[in-house]
C-alpha positions as CSV (number, residue, x, y, z in Angstrom):
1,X,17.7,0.7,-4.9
2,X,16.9,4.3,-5.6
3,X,13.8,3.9,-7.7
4,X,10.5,4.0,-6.6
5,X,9.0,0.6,-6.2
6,X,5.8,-0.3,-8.6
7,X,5.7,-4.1,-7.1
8,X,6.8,-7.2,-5.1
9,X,6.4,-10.4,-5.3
10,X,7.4,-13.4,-3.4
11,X,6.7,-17.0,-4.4
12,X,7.3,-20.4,-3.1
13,X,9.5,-22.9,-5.7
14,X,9.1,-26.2,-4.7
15,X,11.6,-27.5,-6.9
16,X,14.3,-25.1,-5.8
17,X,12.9,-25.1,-1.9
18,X,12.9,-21.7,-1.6
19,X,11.1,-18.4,-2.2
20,X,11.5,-16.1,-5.1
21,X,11.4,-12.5,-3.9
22,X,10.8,-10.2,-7.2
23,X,11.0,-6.4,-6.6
24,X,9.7,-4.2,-9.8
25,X,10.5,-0.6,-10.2
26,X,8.6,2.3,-12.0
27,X,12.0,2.3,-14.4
28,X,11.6,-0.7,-15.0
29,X,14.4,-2.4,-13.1
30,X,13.7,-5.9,-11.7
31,X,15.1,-7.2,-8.7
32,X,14.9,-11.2,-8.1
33,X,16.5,-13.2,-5.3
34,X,15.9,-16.6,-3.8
35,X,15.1,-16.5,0.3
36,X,15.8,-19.9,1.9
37,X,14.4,-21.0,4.8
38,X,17.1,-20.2,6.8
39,X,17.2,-16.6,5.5
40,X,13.3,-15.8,6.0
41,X,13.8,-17.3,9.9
42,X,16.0,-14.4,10.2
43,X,14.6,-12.1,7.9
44,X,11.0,-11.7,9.3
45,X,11.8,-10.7,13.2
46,X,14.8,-8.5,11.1
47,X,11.7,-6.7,9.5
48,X,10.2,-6.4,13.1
49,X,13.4,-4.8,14.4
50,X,14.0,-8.0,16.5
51,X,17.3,-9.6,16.8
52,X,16.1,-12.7,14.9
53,X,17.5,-15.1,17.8
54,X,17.1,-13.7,20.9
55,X,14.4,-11.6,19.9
56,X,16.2,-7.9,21.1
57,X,14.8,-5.0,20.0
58,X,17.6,-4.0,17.7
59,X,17.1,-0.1,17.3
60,X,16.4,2.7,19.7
61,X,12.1,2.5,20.3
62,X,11.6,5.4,18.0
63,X,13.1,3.1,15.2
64,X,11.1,0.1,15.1
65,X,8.2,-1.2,13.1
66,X,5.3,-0.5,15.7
67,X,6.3,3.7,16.5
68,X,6.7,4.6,12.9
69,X,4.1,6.4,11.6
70,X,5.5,8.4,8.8
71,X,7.9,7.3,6.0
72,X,8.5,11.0,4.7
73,X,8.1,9.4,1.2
74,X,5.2,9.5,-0.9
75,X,6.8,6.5,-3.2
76,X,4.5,3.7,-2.0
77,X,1.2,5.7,-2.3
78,X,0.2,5.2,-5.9
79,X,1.0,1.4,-6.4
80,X,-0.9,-2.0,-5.9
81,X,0.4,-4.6,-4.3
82,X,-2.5,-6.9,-4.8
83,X,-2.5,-7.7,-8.1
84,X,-0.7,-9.9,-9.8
85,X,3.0,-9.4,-10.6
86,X,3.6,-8.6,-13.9
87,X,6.8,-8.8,-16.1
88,X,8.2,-5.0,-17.6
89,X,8.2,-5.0,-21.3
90,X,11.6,-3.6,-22.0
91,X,13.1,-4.8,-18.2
92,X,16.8,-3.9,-16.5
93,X,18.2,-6.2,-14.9
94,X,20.5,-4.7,-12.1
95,X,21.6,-7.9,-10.3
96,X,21.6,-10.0,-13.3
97,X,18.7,-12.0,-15.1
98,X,19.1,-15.0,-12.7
99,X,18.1,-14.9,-9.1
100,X,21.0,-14.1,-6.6
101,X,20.7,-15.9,-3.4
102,X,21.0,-13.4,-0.2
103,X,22.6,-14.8,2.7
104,X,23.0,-11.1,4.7
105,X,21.3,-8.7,6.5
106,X,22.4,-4.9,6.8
107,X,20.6,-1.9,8.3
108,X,22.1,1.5,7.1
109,X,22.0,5.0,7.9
110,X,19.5,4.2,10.7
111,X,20.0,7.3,12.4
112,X,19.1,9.9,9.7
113,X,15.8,10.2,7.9
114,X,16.1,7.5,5.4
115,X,17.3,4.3,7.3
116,X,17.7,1.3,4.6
117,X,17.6,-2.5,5.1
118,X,20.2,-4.2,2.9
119,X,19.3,-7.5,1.5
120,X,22.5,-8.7,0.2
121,X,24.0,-12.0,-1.5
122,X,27.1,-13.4,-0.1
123,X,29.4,-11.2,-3.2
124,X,28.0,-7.9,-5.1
125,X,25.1,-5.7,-5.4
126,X,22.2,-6.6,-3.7
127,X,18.8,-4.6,-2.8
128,X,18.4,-1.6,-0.5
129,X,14.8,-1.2,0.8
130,X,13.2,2.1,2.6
131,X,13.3,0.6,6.2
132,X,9.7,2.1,6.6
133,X,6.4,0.7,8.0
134,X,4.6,0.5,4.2
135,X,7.7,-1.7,2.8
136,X,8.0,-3.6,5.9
137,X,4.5,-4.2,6.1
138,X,4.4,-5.0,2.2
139,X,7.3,-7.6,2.6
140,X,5.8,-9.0,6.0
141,X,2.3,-9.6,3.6
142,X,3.7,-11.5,0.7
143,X,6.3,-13.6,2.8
144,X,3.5,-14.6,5.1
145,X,1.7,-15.9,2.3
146,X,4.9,-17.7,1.0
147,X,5.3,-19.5,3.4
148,X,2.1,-20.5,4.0
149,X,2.6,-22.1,0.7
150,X,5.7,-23.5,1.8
151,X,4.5,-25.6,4.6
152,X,8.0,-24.6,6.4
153,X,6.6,-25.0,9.3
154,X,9.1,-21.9,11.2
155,X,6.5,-21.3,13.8
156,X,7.1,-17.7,12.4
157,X,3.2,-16.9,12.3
158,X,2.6,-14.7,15.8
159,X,6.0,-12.4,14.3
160,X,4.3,-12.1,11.2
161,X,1.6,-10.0,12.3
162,X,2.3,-6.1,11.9
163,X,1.2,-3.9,15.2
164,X,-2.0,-2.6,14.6
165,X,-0.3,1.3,14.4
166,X,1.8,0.2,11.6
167,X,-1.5,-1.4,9.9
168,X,-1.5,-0.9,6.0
169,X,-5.1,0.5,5.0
């Protein structure tokens, strides 16, 4: 995703069982994909830069979550995350108009100055995310309060809270 994003959302279906993610853009572009619970058990230490299952740091300790302290982008600074998600009027739908379901996990480029976390269905395009402390922090937010309203019960809680350098303000 090379646009800037404008906002996220991520809410619990309980008919489908799982969590709509919805990424907006400032072009407009809308990103939605279903996160099961089996995904978000891995996605959330992922976010972290904890081997979901052993709980490994994953990256060299200048990369992870809790010793970044500058994103080198400005293209999280002017948006609102707290308010309510709101449909584009004239949207682009780059994944297609139905949900895809993301079932992988990619970092790239996680030597250079832009490292990226993949979310990715099982076949095509899927999104690309800064892998920087505002978006992590963001997506750490809004998942928590999914799946509190999930009642998943994934013991995921003491994971879900961001070190207090990495604290959004």
């Amino acid at each position: 995703m090379s646009d800037a994003i404008s906002q996220i959302q991520a809410s619990y279906d309980a008919i489908e069982d799982r969590i709509l993610l919805k990424i907006k853009t400032h072009n407009q572009r809308v990103y939605s994909a279903w996160i099961t619970r089996r995904y978000l058990r891995l996605l959330i230490p992922a976010l972290q830069g904890q081997h979901p299952q052993t709980g490994e740091t994953l990256f060299p300790p200048q990369q992870t979550l809790a010793n970044q302290t500058e994103t080198g982008e400005d293209d999280l600074d002017s948006n609102d995350f707290d308010t309510l998600y709101e449909e584009p009027e004239s949207p682009e739908y780059p994944l297609g108009e139905k949900p895809v379901l993301l079932t992988r996990i990619a970092f790239k480029e996680m030597d250079s100055d832009h490292p990226q976390l993949n979310l990715d269905p099982e076949e095509g395009p899927g999104i690309g995310l800064p892998f920087q402390p505002d978006v992590l922090g963001i997506l750490l937010k809004i998942f928590g309060q999914a799946l509190h309203s999930a009642n998943w019960q994934l013991d995921l809680e003491p994971i879900l809270q961001l070190p207090r350098e990495s604290r959004l303000q």
